[in-house]
ROSEDREN-897962 format. One record per residue (C-alpha): x, y, z; residue number from 1; residue in one letter. Coordinates in pm, 1 decimal, always signed. Each point is the difference from the previous one (the first is absolute). Last residue first. Layout:
BEGIN
REC         xx         yy         zz    nr   rest
REC          X          Y          Z   NUM      A
...
//
This chain:
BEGIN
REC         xx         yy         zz    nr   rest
REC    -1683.1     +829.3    -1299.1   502      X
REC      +19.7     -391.6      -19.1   501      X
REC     +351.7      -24.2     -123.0   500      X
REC     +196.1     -287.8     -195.4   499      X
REC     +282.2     +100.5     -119.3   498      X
REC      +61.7     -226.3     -385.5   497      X
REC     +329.8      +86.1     -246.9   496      X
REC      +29.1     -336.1      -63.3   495      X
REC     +288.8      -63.8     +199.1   494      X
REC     -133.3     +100.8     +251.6   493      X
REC     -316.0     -228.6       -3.3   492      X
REC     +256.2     -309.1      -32.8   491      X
REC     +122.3     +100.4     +284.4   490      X
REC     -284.5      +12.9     +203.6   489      X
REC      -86.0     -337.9     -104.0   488      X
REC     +376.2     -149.5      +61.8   487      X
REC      -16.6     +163.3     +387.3   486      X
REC     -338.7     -204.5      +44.7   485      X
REC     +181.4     -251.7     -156.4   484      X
REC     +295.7      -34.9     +180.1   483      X
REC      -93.4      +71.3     +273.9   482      X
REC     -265.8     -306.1      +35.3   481      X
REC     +283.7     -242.1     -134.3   480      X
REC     +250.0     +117.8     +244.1   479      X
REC     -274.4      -41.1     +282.9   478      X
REC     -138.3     -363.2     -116.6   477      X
REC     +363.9     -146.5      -30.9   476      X
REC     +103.2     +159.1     +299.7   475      X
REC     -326.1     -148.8     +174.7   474      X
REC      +57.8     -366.3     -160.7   473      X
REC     +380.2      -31.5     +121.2   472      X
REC     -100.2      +63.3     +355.5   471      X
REC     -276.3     -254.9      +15.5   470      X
REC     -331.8     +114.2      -44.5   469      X
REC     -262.1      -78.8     +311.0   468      X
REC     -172.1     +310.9      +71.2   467      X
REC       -5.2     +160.8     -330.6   466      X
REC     -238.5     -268.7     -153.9   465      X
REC      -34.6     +139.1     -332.6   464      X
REC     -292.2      +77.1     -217.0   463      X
REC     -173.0     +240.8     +175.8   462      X
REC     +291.3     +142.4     +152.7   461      X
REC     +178.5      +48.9     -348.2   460      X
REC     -321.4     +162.5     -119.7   459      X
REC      +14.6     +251.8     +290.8   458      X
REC     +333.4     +101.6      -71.2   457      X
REC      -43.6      +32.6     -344.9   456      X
REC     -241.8     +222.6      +89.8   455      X
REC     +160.9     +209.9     +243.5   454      X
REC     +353.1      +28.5     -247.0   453      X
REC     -201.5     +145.9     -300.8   452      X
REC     -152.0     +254.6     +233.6   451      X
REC     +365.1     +131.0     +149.6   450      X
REC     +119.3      -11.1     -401.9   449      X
REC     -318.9     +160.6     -107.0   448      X
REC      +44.7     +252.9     +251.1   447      X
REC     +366.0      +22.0      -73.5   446      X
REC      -10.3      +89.2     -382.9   445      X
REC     +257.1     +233.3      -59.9   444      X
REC     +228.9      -73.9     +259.9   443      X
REC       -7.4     -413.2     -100.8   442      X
REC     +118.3      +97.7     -311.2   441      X
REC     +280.0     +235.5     +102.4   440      X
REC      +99.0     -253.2     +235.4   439      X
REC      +13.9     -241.3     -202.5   438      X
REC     +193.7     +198.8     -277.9   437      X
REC      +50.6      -15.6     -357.2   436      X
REC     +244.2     +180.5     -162.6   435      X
REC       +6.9     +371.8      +23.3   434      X
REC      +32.8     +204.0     -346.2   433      X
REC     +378.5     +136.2      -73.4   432      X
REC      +29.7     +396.0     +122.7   431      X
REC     +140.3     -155.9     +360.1   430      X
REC     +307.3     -127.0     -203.1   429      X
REC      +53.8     +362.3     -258.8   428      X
REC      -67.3     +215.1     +342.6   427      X
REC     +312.1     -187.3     +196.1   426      X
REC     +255.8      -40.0     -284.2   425      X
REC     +131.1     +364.4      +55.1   424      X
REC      +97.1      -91.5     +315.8   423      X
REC     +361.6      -36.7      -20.2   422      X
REC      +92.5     +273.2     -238.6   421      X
REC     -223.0     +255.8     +159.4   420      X
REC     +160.7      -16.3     +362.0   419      X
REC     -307.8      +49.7     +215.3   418      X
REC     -128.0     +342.9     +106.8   417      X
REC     -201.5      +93.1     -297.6   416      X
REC     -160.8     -337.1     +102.5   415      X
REC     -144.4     -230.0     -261.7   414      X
REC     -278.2     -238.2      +66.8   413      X
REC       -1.7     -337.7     +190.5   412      X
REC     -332.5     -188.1      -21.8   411      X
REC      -85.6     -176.2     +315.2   410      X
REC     -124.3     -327.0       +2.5   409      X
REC     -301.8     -184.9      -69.7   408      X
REC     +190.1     -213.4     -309.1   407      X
REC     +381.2      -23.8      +26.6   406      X
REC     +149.4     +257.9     -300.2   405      X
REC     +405.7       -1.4      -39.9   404      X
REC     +121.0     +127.2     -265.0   403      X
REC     +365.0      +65.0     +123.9   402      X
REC      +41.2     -186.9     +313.2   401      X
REC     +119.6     +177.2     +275.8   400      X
REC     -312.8     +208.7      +89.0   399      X
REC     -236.2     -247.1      -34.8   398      X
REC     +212.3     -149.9     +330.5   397      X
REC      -69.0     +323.7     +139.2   396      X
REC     -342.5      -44.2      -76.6   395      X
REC      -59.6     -329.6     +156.9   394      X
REC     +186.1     +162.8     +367.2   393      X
REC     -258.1     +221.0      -58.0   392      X
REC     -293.3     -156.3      -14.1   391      X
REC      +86.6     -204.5     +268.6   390      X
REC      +47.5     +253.5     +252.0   389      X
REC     -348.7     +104.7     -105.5   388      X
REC     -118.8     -365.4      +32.5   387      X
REC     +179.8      +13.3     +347.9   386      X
REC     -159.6     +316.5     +102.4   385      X
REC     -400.3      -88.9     -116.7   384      X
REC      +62.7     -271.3     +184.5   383      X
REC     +104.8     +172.8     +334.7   382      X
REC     -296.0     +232.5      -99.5   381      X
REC     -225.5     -299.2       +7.8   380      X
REC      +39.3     -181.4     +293.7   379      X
REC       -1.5     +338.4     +195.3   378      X
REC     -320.6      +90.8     -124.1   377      X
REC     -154.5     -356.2      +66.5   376      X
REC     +174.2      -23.8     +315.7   375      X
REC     -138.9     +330.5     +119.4   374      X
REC     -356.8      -50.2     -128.0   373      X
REC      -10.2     -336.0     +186.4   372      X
REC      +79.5     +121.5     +328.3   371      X
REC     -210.7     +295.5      -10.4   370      X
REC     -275.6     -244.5      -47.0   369      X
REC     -168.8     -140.1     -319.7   368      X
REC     -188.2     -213.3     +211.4   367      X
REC      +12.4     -354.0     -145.9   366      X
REC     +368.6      +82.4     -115.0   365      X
REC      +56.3      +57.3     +322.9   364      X
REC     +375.6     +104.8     +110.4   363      X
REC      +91.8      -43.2     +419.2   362      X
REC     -209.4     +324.3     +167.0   361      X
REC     +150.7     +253.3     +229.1   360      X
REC     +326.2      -43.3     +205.2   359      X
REC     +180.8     -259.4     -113.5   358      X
REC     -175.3      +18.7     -348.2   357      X
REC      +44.3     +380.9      -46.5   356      X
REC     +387.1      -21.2     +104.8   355      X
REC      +80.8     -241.0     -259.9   354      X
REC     -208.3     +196.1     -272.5   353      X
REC     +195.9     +312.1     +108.3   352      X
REC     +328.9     -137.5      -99.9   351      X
REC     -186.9     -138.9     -344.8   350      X
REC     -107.9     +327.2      -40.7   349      X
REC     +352.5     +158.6      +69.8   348      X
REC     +173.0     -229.6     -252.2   347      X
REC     -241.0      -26.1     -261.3   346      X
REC       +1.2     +411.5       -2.4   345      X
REC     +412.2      -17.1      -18.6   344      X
REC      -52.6     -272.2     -271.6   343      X
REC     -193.7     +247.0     -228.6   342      X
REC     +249.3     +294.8      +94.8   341      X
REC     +284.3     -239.6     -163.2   340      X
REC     -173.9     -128.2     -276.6   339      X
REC     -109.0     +390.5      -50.8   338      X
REC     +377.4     +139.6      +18.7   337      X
REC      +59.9     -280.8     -254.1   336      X
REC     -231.5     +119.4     -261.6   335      X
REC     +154.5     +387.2      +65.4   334      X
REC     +357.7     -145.4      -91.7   333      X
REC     -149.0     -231.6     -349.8   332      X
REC      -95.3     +354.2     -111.3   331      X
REC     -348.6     +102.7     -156.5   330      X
REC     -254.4      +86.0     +277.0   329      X
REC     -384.3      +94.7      -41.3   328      X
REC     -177.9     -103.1     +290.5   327      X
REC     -163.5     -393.1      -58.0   326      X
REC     +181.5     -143.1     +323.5   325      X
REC     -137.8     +324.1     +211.2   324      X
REC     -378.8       -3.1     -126.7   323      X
REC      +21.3     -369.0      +27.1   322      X
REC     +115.4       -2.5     +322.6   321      X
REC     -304.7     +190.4     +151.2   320      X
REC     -270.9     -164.2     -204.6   319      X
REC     +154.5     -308.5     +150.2   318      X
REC      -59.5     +159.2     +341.2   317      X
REC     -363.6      +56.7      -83.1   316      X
REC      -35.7     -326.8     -131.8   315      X
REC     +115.0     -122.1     +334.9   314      X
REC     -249.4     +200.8     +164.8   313      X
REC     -291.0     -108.7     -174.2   312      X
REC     +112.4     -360.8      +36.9   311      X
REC       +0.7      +23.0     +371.1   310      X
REC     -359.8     +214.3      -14.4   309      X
REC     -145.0     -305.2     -244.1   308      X
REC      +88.2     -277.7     +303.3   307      X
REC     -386.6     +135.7     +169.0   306      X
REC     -155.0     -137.6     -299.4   305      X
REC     +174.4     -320.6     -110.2   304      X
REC      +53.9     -103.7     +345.9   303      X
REC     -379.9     +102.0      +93.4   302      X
REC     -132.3     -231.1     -264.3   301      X
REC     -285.4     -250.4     +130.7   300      X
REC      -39.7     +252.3     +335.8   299      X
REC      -55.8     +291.9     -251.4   298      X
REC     -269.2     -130.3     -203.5   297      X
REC     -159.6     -179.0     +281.5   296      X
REC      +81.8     -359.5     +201.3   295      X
REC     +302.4     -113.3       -3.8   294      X
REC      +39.6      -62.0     +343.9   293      X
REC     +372.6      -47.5     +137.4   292      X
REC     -157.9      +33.4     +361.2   291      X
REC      +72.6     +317.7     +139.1   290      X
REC     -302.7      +84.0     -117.6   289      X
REC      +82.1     +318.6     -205.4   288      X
REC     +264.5     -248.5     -197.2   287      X
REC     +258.1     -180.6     +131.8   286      X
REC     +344.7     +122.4     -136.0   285      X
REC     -137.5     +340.9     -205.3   284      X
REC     -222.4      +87.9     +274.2   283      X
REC     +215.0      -66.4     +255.6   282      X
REC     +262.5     +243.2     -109.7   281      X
REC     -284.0     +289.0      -67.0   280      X
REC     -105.6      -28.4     +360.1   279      X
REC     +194.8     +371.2      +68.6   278      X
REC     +337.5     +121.5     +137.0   277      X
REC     +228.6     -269.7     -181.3   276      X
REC     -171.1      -55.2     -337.8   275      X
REC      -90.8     +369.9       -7.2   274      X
REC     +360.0     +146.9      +53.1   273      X
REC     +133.8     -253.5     -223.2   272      X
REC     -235.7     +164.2     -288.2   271      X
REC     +112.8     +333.9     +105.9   270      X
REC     +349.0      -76.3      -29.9   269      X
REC      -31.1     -150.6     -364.3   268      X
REC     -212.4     +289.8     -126.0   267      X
REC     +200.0     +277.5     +148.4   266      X
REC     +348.8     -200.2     -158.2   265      X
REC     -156.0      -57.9     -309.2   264      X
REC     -126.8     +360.8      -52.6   263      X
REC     +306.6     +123.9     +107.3   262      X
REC     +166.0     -166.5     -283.6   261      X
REC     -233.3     +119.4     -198.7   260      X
REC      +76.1     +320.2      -12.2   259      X
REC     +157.1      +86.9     -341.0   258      X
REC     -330.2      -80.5     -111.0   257      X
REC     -153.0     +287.8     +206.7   256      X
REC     -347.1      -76.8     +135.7   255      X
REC     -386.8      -20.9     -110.2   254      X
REC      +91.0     -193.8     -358.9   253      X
REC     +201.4     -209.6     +147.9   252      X
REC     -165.7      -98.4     +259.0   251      X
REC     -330.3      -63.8     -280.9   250      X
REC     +214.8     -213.1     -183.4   249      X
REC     +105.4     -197.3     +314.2   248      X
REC     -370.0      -86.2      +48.0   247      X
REC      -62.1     -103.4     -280.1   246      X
REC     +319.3     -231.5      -93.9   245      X
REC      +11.4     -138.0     +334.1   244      X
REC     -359.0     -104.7      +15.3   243      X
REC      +36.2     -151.8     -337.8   242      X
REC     +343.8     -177.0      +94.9   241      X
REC     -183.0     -152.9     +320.8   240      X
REC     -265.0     -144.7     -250.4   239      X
REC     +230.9     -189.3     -234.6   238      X
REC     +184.2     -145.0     +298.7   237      X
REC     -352.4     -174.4     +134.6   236      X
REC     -310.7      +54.2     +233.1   235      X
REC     -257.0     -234.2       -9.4   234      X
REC      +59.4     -220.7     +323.3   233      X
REC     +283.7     +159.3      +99.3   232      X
REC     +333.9     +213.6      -93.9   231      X
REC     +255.2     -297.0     +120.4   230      X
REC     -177.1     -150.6     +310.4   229      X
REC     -228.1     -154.7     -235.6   228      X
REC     +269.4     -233.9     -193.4   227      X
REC     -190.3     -159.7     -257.1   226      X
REC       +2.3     -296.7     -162.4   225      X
REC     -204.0       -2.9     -401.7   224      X
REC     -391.1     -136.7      +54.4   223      X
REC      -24.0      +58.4     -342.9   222      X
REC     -291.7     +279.5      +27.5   221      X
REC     +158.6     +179.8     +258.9   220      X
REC     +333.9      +20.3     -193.0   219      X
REC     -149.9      +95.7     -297.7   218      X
REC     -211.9     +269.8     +151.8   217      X
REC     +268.2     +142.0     +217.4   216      X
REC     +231.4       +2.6     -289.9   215      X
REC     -221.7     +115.6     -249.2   214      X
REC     -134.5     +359.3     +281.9   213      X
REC     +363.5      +44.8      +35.6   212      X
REC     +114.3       -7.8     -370.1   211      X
REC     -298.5     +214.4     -102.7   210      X
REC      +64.3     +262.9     +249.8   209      X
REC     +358.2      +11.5      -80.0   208      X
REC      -90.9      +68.3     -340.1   207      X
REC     -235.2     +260.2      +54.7   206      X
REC     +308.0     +130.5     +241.6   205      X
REC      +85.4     +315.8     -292.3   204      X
REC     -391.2     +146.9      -24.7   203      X
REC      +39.9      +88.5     +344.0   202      X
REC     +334.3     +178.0      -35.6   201      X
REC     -149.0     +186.3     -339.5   200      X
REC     -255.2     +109.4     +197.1   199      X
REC     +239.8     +163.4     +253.5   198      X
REC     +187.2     +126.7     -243.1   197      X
REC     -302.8     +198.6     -120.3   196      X
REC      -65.0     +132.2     +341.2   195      X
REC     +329.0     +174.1      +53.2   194      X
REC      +79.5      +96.1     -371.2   193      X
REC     +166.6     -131.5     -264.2   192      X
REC     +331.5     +117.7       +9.1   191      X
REC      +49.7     -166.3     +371.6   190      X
REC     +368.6      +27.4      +46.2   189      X
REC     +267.3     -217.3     +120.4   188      X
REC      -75.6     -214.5     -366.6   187      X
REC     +226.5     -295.4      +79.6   186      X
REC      -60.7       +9.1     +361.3   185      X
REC     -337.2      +62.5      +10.3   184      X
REC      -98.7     -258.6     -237.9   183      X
REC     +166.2     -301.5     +191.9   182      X
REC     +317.5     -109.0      -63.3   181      X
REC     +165.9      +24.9     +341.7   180      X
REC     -371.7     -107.3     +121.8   179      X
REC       -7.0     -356.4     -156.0   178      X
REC     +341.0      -86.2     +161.3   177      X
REC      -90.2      +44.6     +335.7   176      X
REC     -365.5     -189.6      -44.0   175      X
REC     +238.5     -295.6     -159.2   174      X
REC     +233.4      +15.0     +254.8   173      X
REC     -280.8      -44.8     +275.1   172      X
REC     -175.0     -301.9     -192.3   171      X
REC     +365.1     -158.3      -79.5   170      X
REC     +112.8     +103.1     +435.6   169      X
REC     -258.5     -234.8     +119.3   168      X
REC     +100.4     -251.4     -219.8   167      X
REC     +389.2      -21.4     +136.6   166      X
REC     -183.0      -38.7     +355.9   165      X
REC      +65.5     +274.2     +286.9   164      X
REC     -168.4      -74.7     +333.5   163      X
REC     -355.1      +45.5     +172.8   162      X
REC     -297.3     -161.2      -81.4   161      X
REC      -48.0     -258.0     -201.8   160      X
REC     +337.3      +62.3     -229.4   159      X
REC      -11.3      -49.9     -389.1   158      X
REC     +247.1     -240.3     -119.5   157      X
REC     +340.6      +50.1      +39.7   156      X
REC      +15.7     -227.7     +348.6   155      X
REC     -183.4     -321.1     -166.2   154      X
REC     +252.3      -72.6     -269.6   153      X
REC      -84.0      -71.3     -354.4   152      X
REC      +85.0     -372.5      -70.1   151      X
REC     -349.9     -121.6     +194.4   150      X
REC     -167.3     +232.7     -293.9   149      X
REC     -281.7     +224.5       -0.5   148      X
REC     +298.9     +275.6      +70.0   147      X
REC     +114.8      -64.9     -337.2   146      X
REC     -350.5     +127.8     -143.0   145      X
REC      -21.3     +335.1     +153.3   144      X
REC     +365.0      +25.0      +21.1   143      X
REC     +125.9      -16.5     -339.7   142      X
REC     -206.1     +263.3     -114.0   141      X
REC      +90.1     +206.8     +270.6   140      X
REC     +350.3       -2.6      -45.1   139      X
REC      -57.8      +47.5     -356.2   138      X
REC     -196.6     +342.0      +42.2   137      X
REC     +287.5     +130.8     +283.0   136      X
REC     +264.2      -66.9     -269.4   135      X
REC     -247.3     +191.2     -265.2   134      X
REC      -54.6     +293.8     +255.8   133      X
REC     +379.2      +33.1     +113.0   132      X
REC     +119.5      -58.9     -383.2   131      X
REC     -222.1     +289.1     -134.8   130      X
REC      +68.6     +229.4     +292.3   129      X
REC     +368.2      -13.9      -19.7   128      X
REC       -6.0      -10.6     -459.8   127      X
REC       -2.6     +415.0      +46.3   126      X
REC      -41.2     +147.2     -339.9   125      X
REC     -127.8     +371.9      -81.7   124      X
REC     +378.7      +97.5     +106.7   123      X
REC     +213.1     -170.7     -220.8   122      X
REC     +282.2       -1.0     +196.3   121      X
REC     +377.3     +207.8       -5.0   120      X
REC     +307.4     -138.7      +58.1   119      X
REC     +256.0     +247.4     +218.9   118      X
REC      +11.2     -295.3     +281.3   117      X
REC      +96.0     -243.1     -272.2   116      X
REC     +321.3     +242.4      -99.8   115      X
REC     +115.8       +1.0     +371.7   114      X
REC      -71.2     -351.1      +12.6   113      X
REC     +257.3      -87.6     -273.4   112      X
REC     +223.0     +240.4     +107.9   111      X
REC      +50.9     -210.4     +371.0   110      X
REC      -49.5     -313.1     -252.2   109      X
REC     +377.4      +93.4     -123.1   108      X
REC      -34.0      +41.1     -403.3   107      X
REC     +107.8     -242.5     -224.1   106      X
REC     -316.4     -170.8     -149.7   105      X
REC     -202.1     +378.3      +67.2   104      X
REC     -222.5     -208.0     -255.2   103      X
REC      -39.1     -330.4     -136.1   102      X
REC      -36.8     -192.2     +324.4   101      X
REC     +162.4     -304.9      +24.9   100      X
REC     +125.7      -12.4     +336.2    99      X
REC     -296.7     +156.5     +153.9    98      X
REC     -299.1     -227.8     -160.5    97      X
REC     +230.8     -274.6     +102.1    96      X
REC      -23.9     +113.6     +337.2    95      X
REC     -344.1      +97.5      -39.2    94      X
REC     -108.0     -307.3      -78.3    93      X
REC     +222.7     -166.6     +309.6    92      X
REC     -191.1     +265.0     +207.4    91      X
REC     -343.7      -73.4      -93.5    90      X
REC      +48.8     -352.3      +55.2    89      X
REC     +168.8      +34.8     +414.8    88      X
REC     -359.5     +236.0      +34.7    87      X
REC     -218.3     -330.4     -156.1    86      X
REC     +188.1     -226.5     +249.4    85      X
REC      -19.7     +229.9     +294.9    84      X
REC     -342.5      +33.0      -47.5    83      X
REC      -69.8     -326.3      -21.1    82      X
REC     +155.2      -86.3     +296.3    81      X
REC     -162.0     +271.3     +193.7    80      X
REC     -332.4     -190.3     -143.6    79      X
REC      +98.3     -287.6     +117.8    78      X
REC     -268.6     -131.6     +244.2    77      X
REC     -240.4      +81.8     -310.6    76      X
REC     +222.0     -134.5     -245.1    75      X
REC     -279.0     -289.1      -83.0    74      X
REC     -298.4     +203.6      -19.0    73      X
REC      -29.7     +369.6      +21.3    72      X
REC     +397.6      +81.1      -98.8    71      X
REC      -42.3     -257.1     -290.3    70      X
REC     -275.8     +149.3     -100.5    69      X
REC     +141.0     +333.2       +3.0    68      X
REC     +367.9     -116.8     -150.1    67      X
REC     -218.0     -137.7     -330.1    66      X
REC     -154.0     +302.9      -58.6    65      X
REC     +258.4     +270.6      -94.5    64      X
REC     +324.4     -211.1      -98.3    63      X
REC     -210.9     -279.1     -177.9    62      X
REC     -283.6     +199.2     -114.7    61      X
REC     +212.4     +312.8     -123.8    60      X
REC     +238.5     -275.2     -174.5    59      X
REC     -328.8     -180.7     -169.9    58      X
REC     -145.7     +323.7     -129.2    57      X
REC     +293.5     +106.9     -162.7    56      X
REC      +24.2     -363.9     -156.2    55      X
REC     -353.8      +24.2     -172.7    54      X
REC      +54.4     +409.2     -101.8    53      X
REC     +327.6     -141.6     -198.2    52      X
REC     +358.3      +30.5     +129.5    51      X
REC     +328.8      +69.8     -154.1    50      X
REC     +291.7     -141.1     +209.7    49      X
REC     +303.6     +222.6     -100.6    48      X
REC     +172.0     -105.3     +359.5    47      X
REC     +144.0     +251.0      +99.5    46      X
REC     -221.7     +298.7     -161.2    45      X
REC     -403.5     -161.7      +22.1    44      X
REC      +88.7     -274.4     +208.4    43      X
REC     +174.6     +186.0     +293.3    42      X
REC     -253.4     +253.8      -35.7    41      X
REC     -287.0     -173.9      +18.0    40      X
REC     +193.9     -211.3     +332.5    39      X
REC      +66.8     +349.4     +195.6    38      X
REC     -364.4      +75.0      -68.4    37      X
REC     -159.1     -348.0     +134.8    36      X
REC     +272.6      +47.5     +274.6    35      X
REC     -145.8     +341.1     +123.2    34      X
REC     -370.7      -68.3      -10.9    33      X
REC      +64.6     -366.4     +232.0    32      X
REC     +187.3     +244.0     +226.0    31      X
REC     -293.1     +196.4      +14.5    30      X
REC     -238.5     -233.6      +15.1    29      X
REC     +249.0     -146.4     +323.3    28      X
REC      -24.3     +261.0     +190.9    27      X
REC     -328.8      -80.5      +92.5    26      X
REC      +71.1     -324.0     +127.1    25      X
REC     +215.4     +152.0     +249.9    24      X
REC     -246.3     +226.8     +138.6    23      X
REC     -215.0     -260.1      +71.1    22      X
REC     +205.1     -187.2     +195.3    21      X
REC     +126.6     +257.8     +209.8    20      X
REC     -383.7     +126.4      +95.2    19      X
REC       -7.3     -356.2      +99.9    18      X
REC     -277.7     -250.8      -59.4    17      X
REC     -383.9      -23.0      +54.1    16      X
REC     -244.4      -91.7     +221.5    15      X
REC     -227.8     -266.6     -134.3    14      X
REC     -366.3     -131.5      +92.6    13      X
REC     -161.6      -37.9     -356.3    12      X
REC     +176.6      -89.6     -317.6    11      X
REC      -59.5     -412.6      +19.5    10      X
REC     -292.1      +87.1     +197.7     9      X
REC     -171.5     +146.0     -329.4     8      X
REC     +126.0     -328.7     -215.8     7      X
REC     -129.2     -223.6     +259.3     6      X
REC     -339.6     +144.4      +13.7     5      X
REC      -12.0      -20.7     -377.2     4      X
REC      +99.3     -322.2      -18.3     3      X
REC     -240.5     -113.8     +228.8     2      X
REC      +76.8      -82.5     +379.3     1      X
//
């Protein structure tokens, strides 16, 4: 075999992990979030550590980055572990962050969360989204070149044909997370007109367009591995975002946003109808030969094609929860009523994912099926909860620490409700300009970030014999990959640079 041949088998022909396991390495962004703004405030008001941009960026790269690479490579039977270990962290910090608080010092914490509950948030900023896009944007940088590696383990990477890999959920995430931001959400009305928004929605994937049609030719013309059964011959990521962009644009535009939700759920169902009831199923696995052929547009890349109405629906139902996470709400009490109803949702889909495989269809990332959709909704709104839960559990520790300010965080505002004398600090610390952030900086520029990431990737294969490193090698190639790829986008942050093609 040639390298190349051994580098596609070496991905090709696996089935997956747990649902379990999965979900616990999810939690632990979140947890990772949490510490990494316990610790800034520990050092900013217990401590008196004053910190330059340079050692900023190193904590949020050793708390935020570090852990994920550890938790795809060498803590990847540990990952429960892990968490437990980063969760046991975050509540020493707060500990101390509790005992020496500067305000409410000698009142009973029963009053102490009474007042919280009456704090008030800046309601144009909600750091939930941010953090669940950029921790879903590092996982999958450091799984499209970790999982090149013997250290990164076989059952997270991409499944053949049925089964739920750690990768399969970073391309599903990422579609998720693209539509609770997109347009439609943020603007929930079309000022512009019908058919000059649509124009405007064409003219936006130009860049996609260009980044699909360069990576197909580059890798074509390199002789780079390929995985086939993925999206196809030609086909490629890039191109399944166009097709979801366009034609979920024009759903939008034709039915109620506020209905979307049924929109995923009609699209979803249908689509499983026609894979069971019709030839559609075989098509996608083996081609309109029965065969495996290849042969034809739609033969070559029938995964990529036909997948498009799974990722279609589950931008739909991120449409869906972005319209309810971004609704206008001020008190810390009404942000925990939506943790809670998020994790109520997770619940039930993830109860109805069980009974959809036994009965139905296992999950197919290959397919898009019903299967898949479910898990990747589920996945996701059970993250979304815990970084919510998060988020506030961080901003009640802001809350007892006068002058407190942890960057891509909630800003606490006055209250006419809360006890004037001890909260009057709260407007005067959030006023103070935001230090520098990672994951503010890789937010603002996370297509460059995602493209930055595929072509040091590619060099690094080019160069590097993947297949044979030792252990110590990979981790040493992975954290020093990260880090600069994160180190680039920061630097463009700090300068004041957002990079946008439209």
């Amino acid at each position: 075999m040639s390298r190349k041949q051994m580098k596609e088998a070496f991905v090709s022909n696996l089935n997956g992990t747990s649902v379990l396991e999965i979900t616990q390495g999810l939690c632990l962004p979140a947890f990772c979030i949490l510490c990494r703004g316990l610790l800034i405030i520990s050092l900013q008001h217990l401590c008196s550590f004053s910190h330059t941009w340079r050692t900023q960026f190193l904590i949020d790269f050793v708390v935020l980055v570090v852990p994920l690479v550890t938790a795809l490579t060498i803590l990847s039977s540990f990952v429960f572990l892990e968490l437990l270990i980063v969760v046991i962290c975050g509540a020493w910090l707060f500990y101390q962050i509790y005992l020496r608080r500067t305000c409410y010092a000698r009142v009973p914490v029963q009053k102490i969360l009474e007042k919280f509950l009456q704090v008030s948030l800046e309601s144009e900023y909600n750091p939930t989204i941010s953090c669940y896009r950029v921790s879903n944007s590092v996982f999958v940088a450091i799984a499209i070149l970790a999982v090149d590696f013997p250290l990164f383990p076989r059952r997270l990477a991409k499944t053949e044909m049925y089964g739920t890999g750690a990768m399969d959920f970073g391309v599903g995430g990422l579609v998720f997370g693209t539509a609770m931001v997109c347009p439609e959400v943020r603007r929930r009305k079309y000022t512009d007109g019908s058919a000059f928004y649509l124009l405007k929605s064409l003219y936006s994937v130009w860049p996609l367009i260009v980044l699909g049609i360069g990576r197909l030719v580059t890798i074509k013309s390199i002789g780079y591995q390929e995985h086939l059964t993925e999206y196809g011959v030609h086909w490629n990521f890039f191109f399944t975002l166009i097709v979801v962009k366009l034609v979920t644009t024009v759903l939008l535009l034709v039915f109620p946003l506020n209905k979307s939700w049924i929109l995923a759920i009609s699209i979803t169902v249908l689509y499983q109808l026609t894979l069971d009831l019709t030839p559609l199923k075989q098509l996608i696995l083996y081609g309109t030969d029965g065969s495996g052929t290849r042969i034809g547009l739609l033969n070559a890349n029938r995964e990529g094609i036909i997948s498009t109405l799974g990722y279609v629906a589950i931008h739909m139902a991120g449409v869906q929860t972005g319209l309810y996470v971004f609704r206008n709400r001020i008190h810390i009490k009404d942000w925990i009523k939506v943790a809670c109803c998020l994790l109520l949702v997770s619940i039930s889909l993830f109860i109805s994912l069980y009974i959809v495989q036994v009965n139905i269809e296992a999950v197919s990332r290959r397919m898009a099926n019903l299967a898949f959709c479910m898990w990747i909704v589920a996945s996701s709104l059970i993250f979304l909860s815990c970084l919510l839960l998060t988020d506030i559990i961080l901003s009640f520790a802001k809350f007892l620490i006068k002058g407190a300010l942890v960057p891509c965080s909630w800003k606490l505002t006055q209250s006419p409700a809360t006890n004037k004398k001890h909260s009057e600090f709260l407007p005067k610390a959030e006023r103070k300009d935001p230090s520098p952030c990672l994951i503010t900086a890789l937010n603002r520029n996370q297509l460059i970030f995602f493209l930055l990431s595929n072509i040091t990737t590619g060099l690094i294969n080019l160069t590097i014999d993947t297949l044979h490193s030792s252990t110590l090698w990979a981790l040493f190639v992975l954290n020093v990959y990260m880090f600069t790829n994160c180190l680039v986008i920061y630097i463009l942050y700090l300068q004041g640079k957002t990079i946008k093609f439209w």
